[in-house]
N, CA, C and O atoms as a printed pandas DataFrame, in Angstrom:
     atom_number atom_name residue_name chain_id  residue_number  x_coord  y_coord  z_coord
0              1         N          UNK        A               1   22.324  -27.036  -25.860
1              2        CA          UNK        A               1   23.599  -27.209  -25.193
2              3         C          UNK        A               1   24.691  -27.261  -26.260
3              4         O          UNK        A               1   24.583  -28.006  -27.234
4              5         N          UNK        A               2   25.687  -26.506  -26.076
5              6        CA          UNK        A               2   26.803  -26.474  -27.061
6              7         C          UNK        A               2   27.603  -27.807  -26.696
7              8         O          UNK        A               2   27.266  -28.423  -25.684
8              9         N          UNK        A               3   28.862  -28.363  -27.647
9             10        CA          UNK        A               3   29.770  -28.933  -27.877
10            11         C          UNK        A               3   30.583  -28.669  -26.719
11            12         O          UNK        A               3   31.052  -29.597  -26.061
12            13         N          UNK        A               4   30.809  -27.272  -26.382
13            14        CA          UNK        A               4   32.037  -27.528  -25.018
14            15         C          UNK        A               4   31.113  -27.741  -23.628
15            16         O          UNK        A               4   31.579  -28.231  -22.599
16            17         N          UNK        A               5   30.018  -27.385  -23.746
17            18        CA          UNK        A               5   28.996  -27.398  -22.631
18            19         C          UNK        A               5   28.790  -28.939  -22.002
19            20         O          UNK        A               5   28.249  -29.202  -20.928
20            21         N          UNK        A               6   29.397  -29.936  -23.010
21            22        CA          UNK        A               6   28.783  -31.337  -22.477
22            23         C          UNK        A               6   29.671  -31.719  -21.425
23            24         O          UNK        A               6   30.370  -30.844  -20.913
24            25         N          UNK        A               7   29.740  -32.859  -21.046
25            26        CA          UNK        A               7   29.967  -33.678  -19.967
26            27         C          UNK        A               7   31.082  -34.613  -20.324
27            28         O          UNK        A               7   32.182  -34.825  -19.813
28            29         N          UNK        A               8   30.221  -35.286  -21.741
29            30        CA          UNK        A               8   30.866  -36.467  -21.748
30            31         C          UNK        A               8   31.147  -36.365  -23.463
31            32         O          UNK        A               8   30.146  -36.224  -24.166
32            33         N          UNK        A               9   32.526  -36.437  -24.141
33            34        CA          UNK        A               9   32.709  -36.311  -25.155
34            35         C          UNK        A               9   31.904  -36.949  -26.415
35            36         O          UNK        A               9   31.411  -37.983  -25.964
36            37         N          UNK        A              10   31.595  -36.841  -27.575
37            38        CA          UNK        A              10   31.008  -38.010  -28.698
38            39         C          UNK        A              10   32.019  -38.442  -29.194
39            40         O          UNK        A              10   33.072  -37.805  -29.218
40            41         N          UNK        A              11   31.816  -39.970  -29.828
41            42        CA          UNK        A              11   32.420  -40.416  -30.484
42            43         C          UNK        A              11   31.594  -41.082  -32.003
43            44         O          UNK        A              11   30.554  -41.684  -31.735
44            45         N          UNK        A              12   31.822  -41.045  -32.957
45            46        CA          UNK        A              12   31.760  -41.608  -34.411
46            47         C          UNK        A              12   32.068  -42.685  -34.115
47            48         O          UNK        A              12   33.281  -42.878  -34.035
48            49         N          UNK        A              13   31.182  -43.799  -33.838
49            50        CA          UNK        A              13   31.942  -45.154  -33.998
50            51         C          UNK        A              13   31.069  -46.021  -34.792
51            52         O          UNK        A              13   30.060  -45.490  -35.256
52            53         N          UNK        A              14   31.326  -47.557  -35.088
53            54        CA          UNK        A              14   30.729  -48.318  -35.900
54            55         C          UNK        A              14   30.237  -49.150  -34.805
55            56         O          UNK        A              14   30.960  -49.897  -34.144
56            57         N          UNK        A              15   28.963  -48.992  -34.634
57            58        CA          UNK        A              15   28.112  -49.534  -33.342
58            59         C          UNK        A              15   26.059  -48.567  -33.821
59            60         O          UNK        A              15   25.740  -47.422  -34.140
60            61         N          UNK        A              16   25.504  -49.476  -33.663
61            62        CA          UNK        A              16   24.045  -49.833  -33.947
62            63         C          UNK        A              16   23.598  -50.135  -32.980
63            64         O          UNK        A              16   24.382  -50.551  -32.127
64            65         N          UNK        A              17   21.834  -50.058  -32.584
65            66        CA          UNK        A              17   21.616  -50.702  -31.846
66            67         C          UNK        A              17   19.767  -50.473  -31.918
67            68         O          UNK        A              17   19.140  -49.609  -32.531
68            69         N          UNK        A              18   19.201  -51.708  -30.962
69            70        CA          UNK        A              18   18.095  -52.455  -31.269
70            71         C          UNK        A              18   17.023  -51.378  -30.180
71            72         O          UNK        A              18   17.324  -51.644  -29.016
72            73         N          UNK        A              19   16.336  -50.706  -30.210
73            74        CA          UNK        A              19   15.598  -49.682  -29.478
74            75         C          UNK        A              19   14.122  -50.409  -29.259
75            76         O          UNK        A              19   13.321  -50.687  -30.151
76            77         N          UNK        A              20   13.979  -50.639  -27.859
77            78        CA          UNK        A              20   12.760  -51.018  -27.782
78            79         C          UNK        A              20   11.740  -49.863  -26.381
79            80         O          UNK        A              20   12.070  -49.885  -25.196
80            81         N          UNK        A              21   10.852  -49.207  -26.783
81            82        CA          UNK        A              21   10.159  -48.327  -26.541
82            83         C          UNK        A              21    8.538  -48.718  -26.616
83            84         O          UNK        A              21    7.868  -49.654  -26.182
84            85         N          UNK        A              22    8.307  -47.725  -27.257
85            86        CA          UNK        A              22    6.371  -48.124  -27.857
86            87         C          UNK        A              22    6.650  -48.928  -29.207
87            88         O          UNK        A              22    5.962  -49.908  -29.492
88            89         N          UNK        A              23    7.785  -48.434  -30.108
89            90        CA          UNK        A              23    7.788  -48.947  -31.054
90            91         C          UNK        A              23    9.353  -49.825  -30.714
91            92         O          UNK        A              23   10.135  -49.594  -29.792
92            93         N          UNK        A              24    9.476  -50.969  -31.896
93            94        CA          UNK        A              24   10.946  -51.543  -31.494
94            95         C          UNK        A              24   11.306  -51.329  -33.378
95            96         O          UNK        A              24   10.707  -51.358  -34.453
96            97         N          UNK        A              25   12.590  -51.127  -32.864
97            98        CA          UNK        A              25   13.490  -50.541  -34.066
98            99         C          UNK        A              25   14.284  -51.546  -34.051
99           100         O          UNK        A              25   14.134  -52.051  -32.938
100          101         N          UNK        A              26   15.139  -52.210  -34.705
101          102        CA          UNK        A              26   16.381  -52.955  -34.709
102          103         C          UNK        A              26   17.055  -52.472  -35.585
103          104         O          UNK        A              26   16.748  -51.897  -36.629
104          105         N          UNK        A              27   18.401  -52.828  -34.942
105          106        CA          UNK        A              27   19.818  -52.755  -35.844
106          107         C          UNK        A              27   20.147  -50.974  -36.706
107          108         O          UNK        A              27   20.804  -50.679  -37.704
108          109         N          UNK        A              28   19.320  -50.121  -35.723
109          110        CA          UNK        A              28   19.562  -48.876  -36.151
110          111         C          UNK        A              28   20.933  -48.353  -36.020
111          112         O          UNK        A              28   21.521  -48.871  -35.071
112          113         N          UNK        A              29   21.706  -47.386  -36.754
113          114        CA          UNK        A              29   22.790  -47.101  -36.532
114          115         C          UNK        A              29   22.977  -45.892  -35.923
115          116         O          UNK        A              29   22.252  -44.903  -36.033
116          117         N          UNK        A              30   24.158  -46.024  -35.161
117          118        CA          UNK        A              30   24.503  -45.009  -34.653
118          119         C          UNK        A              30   25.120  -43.473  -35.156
119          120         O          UNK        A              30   25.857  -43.612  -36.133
120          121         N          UNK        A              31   25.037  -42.629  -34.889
121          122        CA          UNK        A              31   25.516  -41.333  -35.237
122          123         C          UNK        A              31   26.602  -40.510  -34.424
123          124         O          UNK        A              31   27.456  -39.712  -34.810
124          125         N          UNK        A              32   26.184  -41.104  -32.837
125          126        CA          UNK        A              32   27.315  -40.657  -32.148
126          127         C          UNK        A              32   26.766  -41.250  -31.215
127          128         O          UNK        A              32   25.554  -41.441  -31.125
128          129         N          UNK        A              33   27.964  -41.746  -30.099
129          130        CA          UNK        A              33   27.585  -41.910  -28.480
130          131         C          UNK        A              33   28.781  -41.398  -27.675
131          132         O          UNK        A              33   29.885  -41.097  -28.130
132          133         N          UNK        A              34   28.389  -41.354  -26.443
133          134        CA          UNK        A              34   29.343  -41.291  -25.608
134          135         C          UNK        A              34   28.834  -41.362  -24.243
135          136         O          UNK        A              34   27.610  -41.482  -24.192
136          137         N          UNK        A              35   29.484  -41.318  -23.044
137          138        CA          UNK        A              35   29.273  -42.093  -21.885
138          139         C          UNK        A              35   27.935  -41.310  -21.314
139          140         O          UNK        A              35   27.676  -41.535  -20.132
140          141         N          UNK        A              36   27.197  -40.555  -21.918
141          142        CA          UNK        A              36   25.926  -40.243  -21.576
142          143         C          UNK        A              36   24.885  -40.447  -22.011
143          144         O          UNK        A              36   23.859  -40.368  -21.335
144          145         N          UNK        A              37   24.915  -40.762  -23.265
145          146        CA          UNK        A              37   24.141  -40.974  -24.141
146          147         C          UNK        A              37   24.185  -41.543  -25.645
147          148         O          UNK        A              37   25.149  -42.270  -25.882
148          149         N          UNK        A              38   23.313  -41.323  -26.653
149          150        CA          UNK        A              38   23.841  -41.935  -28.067
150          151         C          UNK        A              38   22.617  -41.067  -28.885
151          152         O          UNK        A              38   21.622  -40.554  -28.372
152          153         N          UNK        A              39   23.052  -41.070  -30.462
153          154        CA          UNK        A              39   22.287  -39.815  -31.471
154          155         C          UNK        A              39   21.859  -41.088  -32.413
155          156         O          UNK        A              39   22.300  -42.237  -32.427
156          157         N          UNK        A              40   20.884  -40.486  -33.157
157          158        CA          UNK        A              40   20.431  -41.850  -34.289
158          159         C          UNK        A              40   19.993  -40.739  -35.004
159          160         O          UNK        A              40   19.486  -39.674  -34.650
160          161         N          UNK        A              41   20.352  -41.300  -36.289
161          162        CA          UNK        A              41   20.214  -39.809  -37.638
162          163         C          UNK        A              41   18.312  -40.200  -38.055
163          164         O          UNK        A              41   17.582  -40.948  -37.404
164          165         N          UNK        A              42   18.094  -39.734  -38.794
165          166        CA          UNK        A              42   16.073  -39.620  -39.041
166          167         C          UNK        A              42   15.348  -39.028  -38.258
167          168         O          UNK        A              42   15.831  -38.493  -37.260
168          169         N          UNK        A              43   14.420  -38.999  -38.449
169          170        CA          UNK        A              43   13.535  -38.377  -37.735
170          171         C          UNK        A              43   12.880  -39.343  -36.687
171          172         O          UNK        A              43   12.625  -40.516  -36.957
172          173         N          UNK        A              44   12.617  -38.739  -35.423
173          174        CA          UNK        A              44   12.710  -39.796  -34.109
174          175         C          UNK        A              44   11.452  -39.850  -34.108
175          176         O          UNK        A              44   10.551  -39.055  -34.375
176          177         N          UNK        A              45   11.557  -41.654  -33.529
177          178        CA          UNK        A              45    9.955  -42.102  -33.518
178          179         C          UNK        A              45    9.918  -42.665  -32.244
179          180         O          UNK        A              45    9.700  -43.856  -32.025
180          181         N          UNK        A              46   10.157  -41.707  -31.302
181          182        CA          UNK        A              46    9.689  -42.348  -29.432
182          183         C          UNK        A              46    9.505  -40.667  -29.466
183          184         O          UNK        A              46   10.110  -39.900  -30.214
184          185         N          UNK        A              47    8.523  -40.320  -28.470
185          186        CA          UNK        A              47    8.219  -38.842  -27.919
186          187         C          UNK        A              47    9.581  -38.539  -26.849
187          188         O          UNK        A              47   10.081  -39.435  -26.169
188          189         N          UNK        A              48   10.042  -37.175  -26.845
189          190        CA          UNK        A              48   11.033  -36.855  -25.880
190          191         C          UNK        A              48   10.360  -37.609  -24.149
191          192         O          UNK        A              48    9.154  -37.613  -23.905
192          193         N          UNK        A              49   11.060  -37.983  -23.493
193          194        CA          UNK        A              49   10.458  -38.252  -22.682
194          195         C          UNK        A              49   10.378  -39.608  -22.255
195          196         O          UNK        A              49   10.278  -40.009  -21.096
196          197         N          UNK        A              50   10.437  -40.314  -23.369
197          198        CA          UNK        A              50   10.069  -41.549  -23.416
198          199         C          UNK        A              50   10.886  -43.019  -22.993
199          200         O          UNK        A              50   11.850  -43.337  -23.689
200          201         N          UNK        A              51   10.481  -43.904  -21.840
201          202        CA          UNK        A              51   12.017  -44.659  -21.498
202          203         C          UNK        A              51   12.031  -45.562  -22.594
203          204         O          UNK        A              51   10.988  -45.902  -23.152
204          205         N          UNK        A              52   13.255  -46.008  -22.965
205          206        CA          UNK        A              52   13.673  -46.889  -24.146
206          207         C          UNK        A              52   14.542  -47.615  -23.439
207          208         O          UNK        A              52   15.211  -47.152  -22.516
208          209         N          UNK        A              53   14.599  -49.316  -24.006
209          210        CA          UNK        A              53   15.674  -50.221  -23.546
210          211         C          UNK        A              53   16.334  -50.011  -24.536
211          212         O          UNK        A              53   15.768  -49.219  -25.290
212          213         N          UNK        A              54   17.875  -50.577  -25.105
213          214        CA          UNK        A              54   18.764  -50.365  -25.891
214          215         C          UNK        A              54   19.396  -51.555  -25.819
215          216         O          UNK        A              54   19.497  -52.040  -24.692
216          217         N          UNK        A              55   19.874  -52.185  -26.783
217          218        CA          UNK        A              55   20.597  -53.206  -26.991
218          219         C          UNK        A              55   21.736  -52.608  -27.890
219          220         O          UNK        A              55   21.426  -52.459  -29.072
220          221         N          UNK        A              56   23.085  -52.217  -27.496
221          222        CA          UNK        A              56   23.840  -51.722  -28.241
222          223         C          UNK        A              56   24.763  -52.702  -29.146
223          224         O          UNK        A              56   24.825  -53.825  -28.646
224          225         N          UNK        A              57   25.439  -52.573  -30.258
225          226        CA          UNK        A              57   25.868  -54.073  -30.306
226          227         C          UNK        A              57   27.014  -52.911  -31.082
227          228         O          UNK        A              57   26.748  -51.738  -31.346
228          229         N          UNK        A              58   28.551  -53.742  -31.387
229          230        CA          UNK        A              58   29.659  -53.298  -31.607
230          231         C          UNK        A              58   30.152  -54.195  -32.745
231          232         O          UNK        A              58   30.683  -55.286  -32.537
232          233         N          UNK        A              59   30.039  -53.906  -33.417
233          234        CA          UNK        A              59   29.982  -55.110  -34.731
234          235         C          UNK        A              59   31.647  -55.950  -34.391
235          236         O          UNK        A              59   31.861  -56.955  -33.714
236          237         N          UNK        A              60   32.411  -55.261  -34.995
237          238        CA          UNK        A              60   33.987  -55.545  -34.723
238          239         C          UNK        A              60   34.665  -55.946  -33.355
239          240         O          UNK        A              60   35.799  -56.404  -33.215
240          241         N          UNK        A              61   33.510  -55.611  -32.142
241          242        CA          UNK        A              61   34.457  -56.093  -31.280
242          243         C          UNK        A              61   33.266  -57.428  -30.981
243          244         O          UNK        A              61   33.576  -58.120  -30.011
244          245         N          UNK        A              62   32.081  -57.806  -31.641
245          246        CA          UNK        A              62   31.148  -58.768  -31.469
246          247         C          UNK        A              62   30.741  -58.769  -29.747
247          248         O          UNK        A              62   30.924  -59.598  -28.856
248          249         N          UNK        A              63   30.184  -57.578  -29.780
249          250        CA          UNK        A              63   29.881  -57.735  -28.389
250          251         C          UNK        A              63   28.409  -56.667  -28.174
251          252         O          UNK        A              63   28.312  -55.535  -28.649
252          253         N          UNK        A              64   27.315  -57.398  -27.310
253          254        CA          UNK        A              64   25.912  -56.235  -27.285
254          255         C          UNK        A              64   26.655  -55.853  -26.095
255          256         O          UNK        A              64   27.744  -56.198  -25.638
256          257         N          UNK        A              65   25.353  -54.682  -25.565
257          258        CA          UNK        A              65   25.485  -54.231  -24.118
258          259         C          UNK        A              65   24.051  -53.574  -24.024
259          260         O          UNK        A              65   23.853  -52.514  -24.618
260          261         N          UNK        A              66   23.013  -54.197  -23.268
261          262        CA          UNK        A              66   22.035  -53.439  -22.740
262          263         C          UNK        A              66   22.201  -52.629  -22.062
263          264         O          UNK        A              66   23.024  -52.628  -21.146
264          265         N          UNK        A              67   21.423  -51.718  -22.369
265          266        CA          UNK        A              67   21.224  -50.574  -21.706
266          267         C          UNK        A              67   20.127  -49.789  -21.218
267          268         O          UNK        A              67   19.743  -49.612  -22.374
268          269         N          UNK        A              68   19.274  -49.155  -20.539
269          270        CA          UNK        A              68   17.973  -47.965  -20.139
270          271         C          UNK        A              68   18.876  -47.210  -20.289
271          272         O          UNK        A              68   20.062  -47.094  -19.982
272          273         N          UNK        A              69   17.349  -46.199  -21.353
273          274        CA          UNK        A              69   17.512  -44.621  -21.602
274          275         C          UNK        A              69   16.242  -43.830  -21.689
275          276         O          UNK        A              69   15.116  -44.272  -21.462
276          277         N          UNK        A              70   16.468  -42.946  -21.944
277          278        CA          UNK        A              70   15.476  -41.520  -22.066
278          279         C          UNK        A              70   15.315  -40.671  -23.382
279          280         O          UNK        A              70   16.357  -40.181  -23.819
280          281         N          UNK        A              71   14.558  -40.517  -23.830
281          282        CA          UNK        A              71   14.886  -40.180  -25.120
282          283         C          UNK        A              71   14.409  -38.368  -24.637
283          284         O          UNK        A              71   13.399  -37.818  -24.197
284          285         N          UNK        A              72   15.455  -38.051  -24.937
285          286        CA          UNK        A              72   15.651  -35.882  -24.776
286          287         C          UNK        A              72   15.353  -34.849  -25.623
287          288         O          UNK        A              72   14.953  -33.695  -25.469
288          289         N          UNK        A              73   15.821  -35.963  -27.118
289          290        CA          UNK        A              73   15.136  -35.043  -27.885
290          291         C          UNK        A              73   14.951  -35.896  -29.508
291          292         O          UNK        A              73   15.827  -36.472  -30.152
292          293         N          UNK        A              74   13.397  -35.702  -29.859
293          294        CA          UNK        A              74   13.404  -35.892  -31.205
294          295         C          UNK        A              74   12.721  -35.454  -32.224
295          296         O          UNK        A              74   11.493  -35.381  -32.258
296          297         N          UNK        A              75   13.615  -35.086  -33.260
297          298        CA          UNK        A              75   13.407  -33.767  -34.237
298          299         C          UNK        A              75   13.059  -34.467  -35.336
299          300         O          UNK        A              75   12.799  -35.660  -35.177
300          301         N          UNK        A              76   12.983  -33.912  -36.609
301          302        CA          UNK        A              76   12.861  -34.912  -37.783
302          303         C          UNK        A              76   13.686  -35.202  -38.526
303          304         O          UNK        A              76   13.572  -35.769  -39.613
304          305         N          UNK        A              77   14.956  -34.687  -37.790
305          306        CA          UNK        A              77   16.357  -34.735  -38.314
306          307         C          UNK        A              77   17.218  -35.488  -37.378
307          308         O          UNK        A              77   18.271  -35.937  -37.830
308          309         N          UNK        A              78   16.869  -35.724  -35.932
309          310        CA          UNK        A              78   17.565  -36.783  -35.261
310          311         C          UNK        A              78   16.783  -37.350  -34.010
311          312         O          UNK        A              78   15.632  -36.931  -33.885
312          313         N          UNK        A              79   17.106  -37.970  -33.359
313          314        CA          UNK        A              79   16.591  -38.911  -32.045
314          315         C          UNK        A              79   17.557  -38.408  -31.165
315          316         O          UNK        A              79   18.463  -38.092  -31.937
316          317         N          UNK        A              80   18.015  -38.076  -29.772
317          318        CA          UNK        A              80   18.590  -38.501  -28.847
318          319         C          UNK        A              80   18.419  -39.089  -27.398
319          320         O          UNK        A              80   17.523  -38.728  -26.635
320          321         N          UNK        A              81   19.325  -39.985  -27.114
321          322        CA          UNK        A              81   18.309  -41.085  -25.952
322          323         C          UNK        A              81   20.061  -40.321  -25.176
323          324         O          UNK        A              81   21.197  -39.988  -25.513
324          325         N          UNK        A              82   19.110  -40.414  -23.937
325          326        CA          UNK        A              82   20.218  -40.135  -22.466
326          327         C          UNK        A              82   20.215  -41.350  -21.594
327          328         O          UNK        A              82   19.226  -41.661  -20.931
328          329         N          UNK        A              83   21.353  -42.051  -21.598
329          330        CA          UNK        A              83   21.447  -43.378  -20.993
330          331         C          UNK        A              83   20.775  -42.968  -19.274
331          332         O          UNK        A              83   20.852  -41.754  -19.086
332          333         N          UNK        A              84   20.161  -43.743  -18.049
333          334        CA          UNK        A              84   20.108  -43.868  -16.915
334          335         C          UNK        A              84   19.921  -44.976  -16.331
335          336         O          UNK        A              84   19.602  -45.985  -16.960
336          337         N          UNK        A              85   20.090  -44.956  -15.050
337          338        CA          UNK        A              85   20.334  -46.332  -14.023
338          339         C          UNK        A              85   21.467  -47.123  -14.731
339          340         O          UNK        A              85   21.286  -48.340  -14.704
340          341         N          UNK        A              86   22.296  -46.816  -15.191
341          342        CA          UNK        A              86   23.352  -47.642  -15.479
342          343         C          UNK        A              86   24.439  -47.976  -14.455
343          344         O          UNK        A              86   25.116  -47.123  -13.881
344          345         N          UNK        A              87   24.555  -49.475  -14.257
345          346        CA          UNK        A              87   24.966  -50.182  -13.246
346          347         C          UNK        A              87   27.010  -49.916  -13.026
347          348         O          UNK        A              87   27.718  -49.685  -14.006
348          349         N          UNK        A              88   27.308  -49.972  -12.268
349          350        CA          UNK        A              88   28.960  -49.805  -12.675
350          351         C          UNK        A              88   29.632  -50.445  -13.455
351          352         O          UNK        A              88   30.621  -49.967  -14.009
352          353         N          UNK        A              89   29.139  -51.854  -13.667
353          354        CA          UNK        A              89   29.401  -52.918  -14.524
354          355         C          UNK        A              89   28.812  -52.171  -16.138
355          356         O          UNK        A              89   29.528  -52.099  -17.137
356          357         N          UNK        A              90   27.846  -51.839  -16.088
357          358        CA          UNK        A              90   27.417  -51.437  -17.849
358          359         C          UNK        A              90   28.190  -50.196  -17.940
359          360         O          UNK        A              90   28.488  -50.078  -19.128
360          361         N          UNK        A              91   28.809  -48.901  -17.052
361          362        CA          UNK        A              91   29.406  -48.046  -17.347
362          363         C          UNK        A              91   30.754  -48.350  -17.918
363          364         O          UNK        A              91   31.212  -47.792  -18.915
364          365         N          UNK        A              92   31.353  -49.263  -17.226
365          366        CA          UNK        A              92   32.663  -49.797  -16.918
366          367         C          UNK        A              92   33.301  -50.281  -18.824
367          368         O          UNK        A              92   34.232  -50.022  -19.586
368          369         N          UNK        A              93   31.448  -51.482  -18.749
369          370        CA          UNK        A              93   31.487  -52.020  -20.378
370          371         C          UNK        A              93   31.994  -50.991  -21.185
371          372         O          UNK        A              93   33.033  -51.026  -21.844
372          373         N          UNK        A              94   31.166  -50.044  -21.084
373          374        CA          UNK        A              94   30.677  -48.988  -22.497
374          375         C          UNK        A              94   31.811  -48.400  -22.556
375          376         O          UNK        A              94   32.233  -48.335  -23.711
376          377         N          UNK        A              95   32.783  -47.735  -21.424
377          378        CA          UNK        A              95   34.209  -46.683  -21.450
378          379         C          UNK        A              95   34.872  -47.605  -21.899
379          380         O          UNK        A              95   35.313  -47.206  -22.976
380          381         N          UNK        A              96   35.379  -49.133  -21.611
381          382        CA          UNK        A              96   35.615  -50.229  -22.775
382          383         C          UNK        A              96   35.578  -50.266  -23.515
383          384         O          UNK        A              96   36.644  -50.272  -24.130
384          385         N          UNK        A              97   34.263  -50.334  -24.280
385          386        CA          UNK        A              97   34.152  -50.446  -25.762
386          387         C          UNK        A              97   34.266  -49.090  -26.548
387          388         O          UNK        A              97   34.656  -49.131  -27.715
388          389         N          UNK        A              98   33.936  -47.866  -25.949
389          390        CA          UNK        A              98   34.465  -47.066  -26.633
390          391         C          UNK        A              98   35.613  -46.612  -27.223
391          392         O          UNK        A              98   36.022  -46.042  -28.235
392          393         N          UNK        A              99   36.189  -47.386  -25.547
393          394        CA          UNK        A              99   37.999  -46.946  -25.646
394          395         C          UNK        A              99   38.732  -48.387  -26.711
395          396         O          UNK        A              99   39.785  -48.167  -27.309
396          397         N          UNK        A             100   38.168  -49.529  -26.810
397          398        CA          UNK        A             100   38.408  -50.114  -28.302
398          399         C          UNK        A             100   38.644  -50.231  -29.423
399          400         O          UNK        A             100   39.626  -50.519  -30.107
400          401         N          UNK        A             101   37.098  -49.844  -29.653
401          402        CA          UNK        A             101   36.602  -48.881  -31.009
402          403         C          UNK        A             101   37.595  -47.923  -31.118
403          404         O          UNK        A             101   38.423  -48.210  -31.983
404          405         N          UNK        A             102   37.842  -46.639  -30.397
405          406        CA          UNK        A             102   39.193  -45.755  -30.650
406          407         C          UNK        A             102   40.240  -46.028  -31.053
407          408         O          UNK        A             102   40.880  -45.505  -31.966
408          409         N          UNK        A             103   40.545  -47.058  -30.247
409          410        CA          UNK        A             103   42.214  -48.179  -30.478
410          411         C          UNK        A             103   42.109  -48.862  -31.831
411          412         O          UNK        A             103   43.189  -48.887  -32.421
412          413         N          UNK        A             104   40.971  -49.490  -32.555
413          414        CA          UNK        A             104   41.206  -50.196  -33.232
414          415         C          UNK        A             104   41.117  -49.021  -34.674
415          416         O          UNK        A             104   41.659  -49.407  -35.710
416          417         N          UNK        A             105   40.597  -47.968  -34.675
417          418        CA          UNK        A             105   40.514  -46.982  -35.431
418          419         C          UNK        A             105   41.838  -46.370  -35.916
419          420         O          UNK        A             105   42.182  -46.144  -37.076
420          421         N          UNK        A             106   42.500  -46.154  -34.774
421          422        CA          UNK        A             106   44.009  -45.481  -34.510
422          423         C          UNK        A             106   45.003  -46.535  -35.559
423          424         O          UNK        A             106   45.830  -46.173  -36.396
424          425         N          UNK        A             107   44.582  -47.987  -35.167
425          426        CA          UNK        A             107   45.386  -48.655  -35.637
426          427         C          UNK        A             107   46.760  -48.708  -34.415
427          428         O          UNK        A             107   47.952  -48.867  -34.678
428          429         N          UNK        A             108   46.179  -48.533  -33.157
429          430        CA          UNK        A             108   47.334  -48.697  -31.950
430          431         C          UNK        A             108   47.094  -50.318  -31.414
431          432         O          UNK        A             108   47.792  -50.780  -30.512
């Protein structure tokens, strides 16, 4: 899928998060997210396919946000998990904290 093909834009932000699957990862960092999903740089250690809980955490604005996902694709060059069942309340969070993170970047 190309860059204009998506849905939901990426963002570069300073936000990590704790992946629990078959294996549990903590405090991994992020590479990109956005309101569909999120990228983690290395080589991915859950099989595509695979449901993962997520504990996202936002360092600067000190705030987690659980989350369920799907992991879509993983190469030996990246991971990607596709958020689902997300409640209106956890959508609501995340367009929040993204739209934060942006603001506090801008310096607005």
């Amino acid at each position: 899928m190309t860059a204009d093909a998506r849905l939901h834009p990426r963002y570069s932000l300073d936000a990590h998060a704790d992946v629990i699957g078959e294996e549990v990862v903590l405090c991994r960092p992020l590479v990109d997210i956005s309101l569909g999903g999120c990228r983690f740089a290395g080589p991915g250690w859950e099989d595509p396919g695979a449901d993962v809980q997520l504990v996202l955490t936002f360092p600067s604005l000190k705030v987690n946000l659980p989350l369920s996902g799907m992991v879509v694709r993983a190469t030996e060059r990246d991971m990607g998990v596709r958020f689902h069942n997300l409640t209106d309340e956890q959508k609501w969070a995340l367009r929040k904290h993204i739209r934060d993170l942006q603001t506090q970047a801008t310096g607005e």
